[in-house]
C-alpha positions as CSV (number, residue, x, y, z in Angstrom):
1,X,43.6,45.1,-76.7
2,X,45.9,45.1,-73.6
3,X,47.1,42.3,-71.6
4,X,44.6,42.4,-68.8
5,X,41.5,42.7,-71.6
6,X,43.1,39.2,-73.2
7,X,43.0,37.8,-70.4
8,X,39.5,38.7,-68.8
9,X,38.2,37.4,-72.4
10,X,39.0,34.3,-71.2
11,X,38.6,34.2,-67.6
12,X,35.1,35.4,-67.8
13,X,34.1,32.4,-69.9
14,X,35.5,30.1,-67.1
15,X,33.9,32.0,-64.6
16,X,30.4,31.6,-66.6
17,X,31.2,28.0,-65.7
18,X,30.9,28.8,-61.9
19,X,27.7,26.7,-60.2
20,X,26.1,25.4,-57.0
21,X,26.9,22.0,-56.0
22,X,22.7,21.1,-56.9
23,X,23.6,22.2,-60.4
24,X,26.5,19.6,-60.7
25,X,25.8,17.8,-64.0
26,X,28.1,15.4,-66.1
27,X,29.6,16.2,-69.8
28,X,30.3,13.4,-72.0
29,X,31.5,12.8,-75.2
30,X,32.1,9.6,-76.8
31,X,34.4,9.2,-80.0
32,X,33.7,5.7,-81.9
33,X,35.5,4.1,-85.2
34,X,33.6,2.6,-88.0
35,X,34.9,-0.1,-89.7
36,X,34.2,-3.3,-92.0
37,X,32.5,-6.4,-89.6
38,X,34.6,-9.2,-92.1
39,X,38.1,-7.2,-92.3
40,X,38.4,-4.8,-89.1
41,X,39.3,-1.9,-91.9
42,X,38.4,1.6,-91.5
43,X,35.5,2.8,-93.7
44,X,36.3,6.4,-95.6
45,X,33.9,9.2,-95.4
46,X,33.0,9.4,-98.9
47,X,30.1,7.7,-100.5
48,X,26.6,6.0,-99.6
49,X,28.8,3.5,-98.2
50,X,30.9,5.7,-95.9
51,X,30.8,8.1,-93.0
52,X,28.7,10.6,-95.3
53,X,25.8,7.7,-96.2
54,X,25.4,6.9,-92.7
55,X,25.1,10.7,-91.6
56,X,22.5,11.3,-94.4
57,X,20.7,7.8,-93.2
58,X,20.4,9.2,-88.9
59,X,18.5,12.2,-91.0
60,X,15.5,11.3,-90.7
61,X,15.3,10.6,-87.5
62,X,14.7,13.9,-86.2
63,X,18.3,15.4,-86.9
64,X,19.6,18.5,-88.5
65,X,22.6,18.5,-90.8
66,X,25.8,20.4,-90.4
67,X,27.6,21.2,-93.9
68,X,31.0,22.7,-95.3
69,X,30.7,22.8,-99.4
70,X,27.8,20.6,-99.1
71,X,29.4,18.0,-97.5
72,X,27.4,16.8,-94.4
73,X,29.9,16.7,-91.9
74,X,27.8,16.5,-88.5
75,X,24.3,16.3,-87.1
76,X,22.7,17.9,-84.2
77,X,19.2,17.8,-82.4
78,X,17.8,18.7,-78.9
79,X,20.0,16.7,-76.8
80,X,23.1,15.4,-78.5
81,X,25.1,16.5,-81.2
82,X,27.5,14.0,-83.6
83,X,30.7,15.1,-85.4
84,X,33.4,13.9,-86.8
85,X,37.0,13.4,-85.8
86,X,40.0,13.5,-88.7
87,X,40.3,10.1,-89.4
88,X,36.1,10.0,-89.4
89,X,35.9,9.0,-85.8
90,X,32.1,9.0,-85.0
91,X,31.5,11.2,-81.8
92,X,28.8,12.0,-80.0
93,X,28.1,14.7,-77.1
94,X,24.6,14.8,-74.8
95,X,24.0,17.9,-72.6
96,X,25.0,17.4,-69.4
97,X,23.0,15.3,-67.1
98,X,22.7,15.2,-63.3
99,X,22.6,11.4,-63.3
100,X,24.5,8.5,-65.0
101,X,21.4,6.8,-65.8
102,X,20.2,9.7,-67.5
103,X,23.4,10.0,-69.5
104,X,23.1,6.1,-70.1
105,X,19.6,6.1,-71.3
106,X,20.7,8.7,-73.8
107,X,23.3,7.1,-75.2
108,X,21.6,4.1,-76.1
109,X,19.0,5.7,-77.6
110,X,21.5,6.8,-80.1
111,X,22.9,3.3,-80.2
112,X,19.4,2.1,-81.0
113,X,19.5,4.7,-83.9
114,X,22.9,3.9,-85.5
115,X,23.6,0.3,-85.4
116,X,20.9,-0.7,-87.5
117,X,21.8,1.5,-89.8
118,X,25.4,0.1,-89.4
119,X,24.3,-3.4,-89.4
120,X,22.4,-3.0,-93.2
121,X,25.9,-1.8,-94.2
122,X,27.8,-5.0,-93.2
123,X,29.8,-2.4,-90.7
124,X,30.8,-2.1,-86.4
125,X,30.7,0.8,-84.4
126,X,34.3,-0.2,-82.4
127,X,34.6,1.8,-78.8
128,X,38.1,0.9,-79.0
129,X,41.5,3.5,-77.8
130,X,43.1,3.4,-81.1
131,X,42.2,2.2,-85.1
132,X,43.0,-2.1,-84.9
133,X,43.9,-2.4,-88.1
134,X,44.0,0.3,-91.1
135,X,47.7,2.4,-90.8
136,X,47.6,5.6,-90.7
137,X,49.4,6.1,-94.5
138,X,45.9,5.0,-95.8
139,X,43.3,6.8,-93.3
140,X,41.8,9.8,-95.6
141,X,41.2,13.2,-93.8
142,X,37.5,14.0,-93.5
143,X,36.3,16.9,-95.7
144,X,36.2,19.7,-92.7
145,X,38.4,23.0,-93.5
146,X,39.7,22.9,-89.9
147,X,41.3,19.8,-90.5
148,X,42.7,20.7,-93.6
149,X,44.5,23.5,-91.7
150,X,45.5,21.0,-88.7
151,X,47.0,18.0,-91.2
152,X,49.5,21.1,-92.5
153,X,50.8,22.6,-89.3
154,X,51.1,19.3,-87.1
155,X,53.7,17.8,-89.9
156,X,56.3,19.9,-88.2
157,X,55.1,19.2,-84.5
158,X,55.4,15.6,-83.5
159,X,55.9,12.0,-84.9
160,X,52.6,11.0,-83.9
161,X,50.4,13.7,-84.8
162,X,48.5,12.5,-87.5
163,X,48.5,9.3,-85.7
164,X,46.3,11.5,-83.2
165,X,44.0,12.9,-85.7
166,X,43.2,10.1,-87.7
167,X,43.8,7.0,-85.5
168,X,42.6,8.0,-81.5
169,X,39.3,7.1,-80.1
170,X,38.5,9.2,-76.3
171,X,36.0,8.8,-73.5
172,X,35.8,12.4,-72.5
173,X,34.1,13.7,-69.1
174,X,33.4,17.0,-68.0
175,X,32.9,18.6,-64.6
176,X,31.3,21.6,-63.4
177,X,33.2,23.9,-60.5
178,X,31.7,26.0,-57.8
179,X,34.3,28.6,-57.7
180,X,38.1,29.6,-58.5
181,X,38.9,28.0,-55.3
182,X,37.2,24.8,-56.2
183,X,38.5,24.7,-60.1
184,X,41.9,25.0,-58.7
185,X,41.7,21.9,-56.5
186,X,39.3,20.2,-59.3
187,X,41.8,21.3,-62.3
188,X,45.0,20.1,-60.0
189,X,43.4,16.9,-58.9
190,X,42.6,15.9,-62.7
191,X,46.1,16.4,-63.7
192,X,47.4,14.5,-60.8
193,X,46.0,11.2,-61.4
194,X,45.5,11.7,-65.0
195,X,48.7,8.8,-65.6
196,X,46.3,6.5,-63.7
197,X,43.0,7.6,-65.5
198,X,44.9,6.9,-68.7
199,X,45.6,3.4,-67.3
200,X,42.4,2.5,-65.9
201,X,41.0,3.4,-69.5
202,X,43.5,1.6,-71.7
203,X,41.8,0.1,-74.4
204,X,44.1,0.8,-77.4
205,X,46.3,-2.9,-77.9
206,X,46.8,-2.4,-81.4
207,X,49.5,0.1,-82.7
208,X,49.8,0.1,-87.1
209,X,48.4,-3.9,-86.8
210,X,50.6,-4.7,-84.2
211,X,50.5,-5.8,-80.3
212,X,51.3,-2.5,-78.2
213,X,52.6,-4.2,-75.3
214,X,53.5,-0.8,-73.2
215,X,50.6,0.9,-71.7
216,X,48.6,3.9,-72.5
217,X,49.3,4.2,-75.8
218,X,47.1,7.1,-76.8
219,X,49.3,9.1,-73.8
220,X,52.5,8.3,-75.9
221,X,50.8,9.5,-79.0
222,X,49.7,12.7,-77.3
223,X,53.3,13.3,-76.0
224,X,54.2,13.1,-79.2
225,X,51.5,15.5,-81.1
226,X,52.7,19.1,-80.5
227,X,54.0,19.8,-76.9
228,X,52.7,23.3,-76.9
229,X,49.3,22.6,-77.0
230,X,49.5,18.4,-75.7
231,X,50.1,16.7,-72.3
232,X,49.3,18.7,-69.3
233,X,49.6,22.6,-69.2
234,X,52.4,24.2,-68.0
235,X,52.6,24.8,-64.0
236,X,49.1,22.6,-63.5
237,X,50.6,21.5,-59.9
238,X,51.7,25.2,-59.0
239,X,49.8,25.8,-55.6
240,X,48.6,29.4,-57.3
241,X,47.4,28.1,-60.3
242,X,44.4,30.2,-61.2
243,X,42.0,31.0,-63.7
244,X,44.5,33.8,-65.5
245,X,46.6,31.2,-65.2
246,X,44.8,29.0,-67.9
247,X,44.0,32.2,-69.8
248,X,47.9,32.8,-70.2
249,X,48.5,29.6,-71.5
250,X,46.3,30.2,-74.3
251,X,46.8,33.1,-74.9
252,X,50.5,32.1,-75.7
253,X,49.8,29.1,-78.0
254,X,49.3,29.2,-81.5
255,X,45.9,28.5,-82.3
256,X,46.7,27.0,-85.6
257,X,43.7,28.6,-86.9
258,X,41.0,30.6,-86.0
259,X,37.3,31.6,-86.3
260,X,36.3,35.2,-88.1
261,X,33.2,36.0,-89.3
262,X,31.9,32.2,-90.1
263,X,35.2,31.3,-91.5
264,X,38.2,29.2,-90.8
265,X,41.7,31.1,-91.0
266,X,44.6,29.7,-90.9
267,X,47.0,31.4,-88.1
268,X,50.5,29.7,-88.8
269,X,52.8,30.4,-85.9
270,X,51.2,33.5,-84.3
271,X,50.2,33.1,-80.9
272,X,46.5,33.7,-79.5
273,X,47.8,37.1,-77.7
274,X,49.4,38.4,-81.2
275,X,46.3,37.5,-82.7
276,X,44.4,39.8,-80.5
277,X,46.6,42.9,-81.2
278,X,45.4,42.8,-84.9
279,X,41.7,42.0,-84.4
280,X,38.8,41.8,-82.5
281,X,37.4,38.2,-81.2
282,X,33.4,37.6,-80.8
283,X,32.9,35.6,-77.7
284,X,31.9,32.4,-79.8
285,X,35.5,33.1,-81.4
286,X,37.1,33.2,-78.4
287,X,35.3,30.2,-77.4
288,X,36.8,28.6,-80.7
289,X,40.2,29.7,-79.4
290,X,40.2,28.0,-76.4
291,X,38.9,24.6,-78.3
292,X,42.6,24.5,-80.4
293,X,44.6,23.2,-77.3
294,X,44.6,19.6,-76.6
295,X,46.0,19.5,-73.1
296,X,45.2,16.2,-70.9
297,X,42.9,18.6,-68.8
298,X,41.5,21.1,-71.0
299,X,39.2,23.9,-69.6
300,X,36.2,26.3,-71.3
301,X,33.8,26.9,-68.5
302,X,33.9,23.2,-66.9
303,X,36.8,21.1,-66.7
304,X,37.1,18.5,-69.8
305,X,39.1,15.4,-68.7
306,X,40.2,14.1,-71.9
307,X,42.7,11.3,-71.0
308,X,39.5,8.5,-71.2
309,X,39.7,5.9,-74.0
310,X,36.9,4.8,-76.0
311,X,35.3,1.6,-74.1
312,X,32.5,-0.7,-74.8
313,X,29.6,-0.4,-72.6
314,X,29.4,-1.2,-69.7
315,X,33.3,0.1,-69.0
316,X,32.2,3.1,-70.5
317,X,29.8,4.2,-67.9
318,X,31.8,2.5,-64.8
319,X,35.0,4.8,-66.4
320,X,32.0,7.8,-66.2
321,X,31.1,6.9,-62.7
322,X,34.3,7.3,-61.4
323,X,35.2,10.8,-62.4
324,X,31.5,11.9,-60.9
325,X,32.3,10.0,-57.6
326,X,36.1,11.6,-57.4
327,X,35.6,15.1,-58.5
328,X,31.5,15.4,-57.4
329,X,32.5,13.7,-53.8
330,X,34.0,16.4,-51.0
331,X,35.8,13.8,-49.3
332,X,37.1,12.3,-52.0
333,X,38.5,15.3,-53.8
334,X,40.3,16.6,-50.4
335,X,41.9,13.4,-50.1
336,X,43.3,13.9,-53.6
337,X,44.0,17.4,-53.6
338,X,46.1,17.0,-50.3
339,X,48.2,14.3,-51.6
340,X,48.7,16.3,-55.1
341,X,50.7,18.6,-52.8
342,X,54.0,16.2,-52.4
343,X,54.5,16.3,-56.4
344,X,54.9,19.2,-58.4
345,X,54.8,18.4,-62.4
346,X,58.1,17.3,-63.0
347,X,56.9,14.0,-60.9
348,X,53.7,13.6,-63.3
349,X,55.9,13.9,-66.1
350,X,58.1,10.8,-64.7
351,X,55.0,8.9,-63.3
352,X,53.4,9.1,-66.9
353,X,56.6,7.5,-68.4
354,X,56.8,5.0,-65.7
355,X,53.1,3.9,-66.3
356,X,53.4,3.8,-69.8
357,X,56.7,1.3,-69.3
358,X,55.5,-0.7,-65.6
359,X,51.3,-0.3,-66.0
360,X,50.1,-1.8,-62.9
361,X,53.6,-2.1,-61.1
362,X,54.5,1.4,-61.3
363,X,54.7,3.9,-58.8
364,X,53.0,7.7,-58.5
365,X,55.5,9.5,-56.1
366,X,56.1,7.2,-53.7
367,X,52.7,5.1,-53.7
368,X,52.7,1.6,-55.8
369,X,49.7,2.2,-58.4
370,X,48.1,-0.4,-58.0
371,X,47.2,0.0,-54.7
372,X,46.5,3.9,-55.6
373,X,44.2,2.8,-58.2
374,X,42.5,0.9,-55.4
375,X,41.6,3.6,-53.1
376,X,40.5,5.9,-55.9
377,X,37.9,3.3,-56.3
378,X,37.0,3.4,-52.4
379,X,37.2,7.2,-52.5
380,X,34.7,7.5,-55.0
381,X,32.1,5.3,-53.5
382,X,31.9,7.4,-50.7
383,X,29.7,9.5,-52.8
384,X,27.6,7.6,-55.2
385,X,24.3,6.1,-55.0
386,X,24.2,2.1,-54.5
387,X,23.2,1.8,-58.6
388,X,26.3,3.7,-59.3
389,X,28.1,1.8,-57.1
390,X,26.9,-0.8,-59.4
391,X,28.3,0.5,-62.4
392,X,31.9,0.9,-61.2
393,X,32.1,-3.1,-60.4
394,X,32.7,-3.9,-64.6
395,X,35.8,-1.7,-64.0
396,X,37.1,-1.9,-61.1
397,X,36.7,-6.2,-61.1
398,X,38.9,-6.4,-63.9
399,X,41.4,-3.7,-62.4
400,X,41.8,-5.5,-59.3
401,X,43.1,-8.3,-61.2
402,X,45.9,-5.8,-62.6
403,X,44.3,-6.1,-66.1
404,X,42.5,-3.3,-68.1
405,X,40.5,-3.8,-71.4
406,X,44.1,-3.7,-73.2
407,X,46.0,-6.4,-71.4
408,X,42.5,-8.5,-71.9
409,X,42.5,-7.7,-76.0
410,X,45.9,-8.2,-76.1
411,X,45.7,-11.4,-75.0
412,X,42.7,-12.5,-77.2
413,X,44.3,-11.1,-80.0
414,X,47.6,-13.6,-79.4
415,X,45.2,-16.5,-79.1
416,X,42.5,-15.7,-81.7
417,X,43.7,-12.9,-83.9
418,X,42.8,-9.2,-84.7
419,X,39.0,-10.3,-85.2
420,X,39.3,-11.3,-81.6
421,X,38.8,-7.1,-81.4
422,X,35.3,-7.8,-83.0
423,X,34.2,-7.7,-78.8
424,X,34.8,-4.0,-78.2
425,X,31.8,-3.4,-80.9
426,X,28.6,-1.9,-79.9
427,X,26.5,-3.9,-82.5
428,X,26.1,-6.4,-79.5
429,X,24.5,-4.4,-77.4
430,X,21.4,-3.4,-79.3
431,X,20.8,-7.0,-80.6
432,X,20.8,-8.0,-76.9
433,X,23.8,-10.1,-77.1
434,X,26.1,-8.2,-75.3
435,X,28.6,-9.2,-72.4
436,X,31.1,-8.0,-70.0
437,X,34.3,-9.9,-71.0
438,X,35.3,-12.2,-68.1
C-alpha cells in the first residue's frame, strides 16, 4: 500500500466524523477505582470478590458479557458499554448525547446499578485522579491479552508507565467537528488549554501513599509513559495542521500491537506505516490502530480530550459542561483559537511544567492562569442553557478560590488522614447522602 492509501485509511475515518452543528452530541467516558470501604486498598480482579464477581453480578441486569479465555472482562448493552482499565479501573462509556442532562441521567442509572452491588461487598466506587493508597508493585494486571502485550513494551518507555496503566483514573470528553476547517481550530484549541484543563480537573493528591503537593499529577505520569505515543502530538499548534497531519503521526508510531483477524499481535518496534507494507488492515483494524496512541488530544472521527481526571459528581458533570460550552460555543472557540496563535508548542510544553510546579500562580504565555481559567468560565457560558449554567457553579466556585478537588483532599488528608479520601466515593450519591464539599 503506498503512502497516500496509508494515509486516506485514516483520514477517511476522521472525515466520517464530519457533522452539522444540530448533530453536536457529547462523548463521555468515565474511569472509576474499586477499593475496600475500611482500608482504601485496591480490590484485584480475580474472584467473587473482585472486579470479575461484580461484572458477573451487573449481568443480569440486562447486560451482555465480553470474554478473553473465559474471563469476563467487560459488559455492554444498548447505551453504555463498561471495561476495564490495567490496573482494573471500572470505566464506563454512554453514546453520545445532545444534552448534559441526558448524559447525567444515564450515568446514574448505572450508579443505581453498581453501588448496591458494591455496597453488599463492603467496597467504594472512588472517582478519584490516581489509586490513594495500594502502590503500584502490588496492583495485578487484569487478564486482557492487550495488556499483557502493553505491561512488556512500556518497561522500556518511561518511569511512570505502569504507574499509567494500573494507577490513573480519567474524565474523558469527546466532540464532534463540522469540517477540516473546524477540527483544526477544535483540535488546536484542546491542546492549547489542555495544561489548564488538567488543572481545573486535578483530583489525584495521593502519589504511592503520599501527599503530591505539585499539580497535575496524572500529566507528569503521562510525560513520563512513552513520549511517542503521550503528551500532545507533534506540531498540534502548527497553523497547517490537518487531517493527514494526524494520519502521519500514526502512521509513524508503533502500535505496540495490533488487531488481525479477532486476534491480538504483538508488533514490537515496527511502526503503523511498516505494518501496512506487509499486510492488509480491515477498517475496524485500522480503527484499533488509531486507539494505541495516548496523546492529551487523541482523535478517531471526533476529538477525545483525555486530560480530565476522574471527579465525584457533581464536578464531574460541571468539568463536562465546560468542554460542551468551550468547544460547542462559536464565540467562545474563536476567542480561543485566536489567542492559540501567539504560542506555538514549545510554549505548551513550558506552560505544562510551570502548571504542574506554580498551579494557580502560573502563567500560559504571557496571561496569569488564574485569571485565564476565569474567562474560560465566562466564555463558555455564553453558550449554555441557564441549567447548565448551573452545573458549572460546583467547579468553577471552588476554582475561584484557587483550589481544585486536589488542594481540598490534600488538605483533609493532613488533618484527618487517607480515609479523609472516603468523600470522592460515589456510594453517597445513590444512598442520598451526597454533598458538594465546601
Amino acid at each position: 500500500m503506498n503512502c497516500e492509501n496509508n494515509i486516506e485509511s485514516f483520514t477517511s475515518i476522521m472525515k466520517r466524523g464530519e457533522k452539522s452543528p444540530s448533530q453536536f452530541k457529547i462523548g463521555v467516558e468515565f474511569e472509576h477505582i474499586v477499593v475496600d470501604k475500611e482500608t482504601l486498598e485496591s480490590v484485584a480482579y480475580y474472584g467473587e470478590d473482585g472486579i470479575e464477581g461484580i461484572l458477573k453480578k451487573l449481568l443480569v441486569k440486562g447486560y451482555e458479557g465480553k470474554y478473553e479465555e473465559n474471563y469476563l472482562v467487560g459488559l455492554v448493552k444498548e447505551d453504555r458499554e463498561i471495561t476495564l482499565e490495567p490496573g482494573g479501573q471500572f470505566e464506563v462509556s454512554f453514546r453520545p448525547y445532545k444534552t448534559i442532562g441526558e448524559l447525567k441521567e444515564r450515568y446514574f442509572d448505572f450508579l443505581n446499578e453498581i453501588i448496591p452491588i458494591l455496597d453488599e461487598k463492603n467496597l467504594l466506587l472512588m472517582a478519584i485522579g490516581y489509586h490513594p493508597k495500594t502502590s503500584i508493585a502490588q496492583l495485578p494486571f487484569n487478564p486482557k491479552k492487550r495488556y499483557a502485550y502493553m505491561s512488556q513494551y512500556f518497561e522500556k518507555t518511561g518511569k511512570y508507565a505502569h504507574n499509567m496503566m494500573k494507577g490513573t483514573a480519567a474524565l474523558q470528553v469527546s466532540s464532534d467537528f463540522t469540517n477540516e476547517e473546524d477540527f483544526m481550530r477544535k483540535f488546536r484549541v484542546a491542546n492549547f488549554i489542555s495544561p489548564l484543563l488538567y488543572l481545573i480537573s486535578d483530583n489525584s493528591p495521593i502519589f504511592e501513599g503520599q501527599i503530591y503537593y505539585k499539580f497535575g499529577l496524572r500529566s507528569l505520569i503521562w510525560e513520563n509513559t512513552d513520549q511517542q505515543r503521550s503528551g500532545n502530538v507533534p506540531n498540534a499548534l502548527n497553523e497547517t495542521f490537518r487531517y493527514k497531519d494526524y494520519a502521519n503521526y500514526i502512521l509513524n508510531t508503533p502500535p505496540i500491537l495490533m488487531m488481525k483477524d479477532g486476534a491480538f499481535i504483538g508488533t514490537g518496534d515496527r511502526t503503523v506505516k511498516e505494518l501496512m507494507k506487509a499486510y492488509v488492515f480491515s477498517e475496524d483494524e485500522i480503527e484499533h490502530l488509531m486507539t494505541m496512541v495516548f496523546p492529551d488530544i487523541r482523535v478517531k472521527n471526533y476529538i477525545e480530550i483525555r486530560v480530565g481526571d476522574s471527579m465525584p459528581y457533581p464536578y464531574n458533570f460541571s468539568y463536562i459542561t465546560l468542554i460542551k460550552g468551550i468547544f460547542y460555543n462559536e464565540v467562545a472557540l474563536e476567542y480561543l483559537y485566536k489567542l492559540s496563535q501567539r504560542l506555538g508548542d514549545e510554549h505548551m510544553a513550558r506552560a505544562k511544567e510551570m502548571v504542574r510546579e506554580k498551579g494557580f500562580d502560573s502563567k500560559l504565555g504571557s496571561k496569569p492562569t488564574y485569571d485565564f481559567i476565569r474567562i474560560m468560565f465566562d466564555l463558555a457560558k455564553k453558550g449554555l442553557s441557564v441549567e447548565e449554567k448551573d452545573m458549572l457553579a460546583p467547579l468553577e466556585n471552588l476554582l475561584i478560590t484557587k483550589n481544585n478537588l486536589s488542594t481540598i483532599s490534600k488538605e483533609k488528608v493532613r488533618n484527618e488522614g487517607i480515609g479523609a479520601l472516603r468523600w470522592c466515593s460515589l456510594n453517597q450519591w445513590v444512598k442520598g447522602e451526597g454533598h458538594e464539599y465546601n
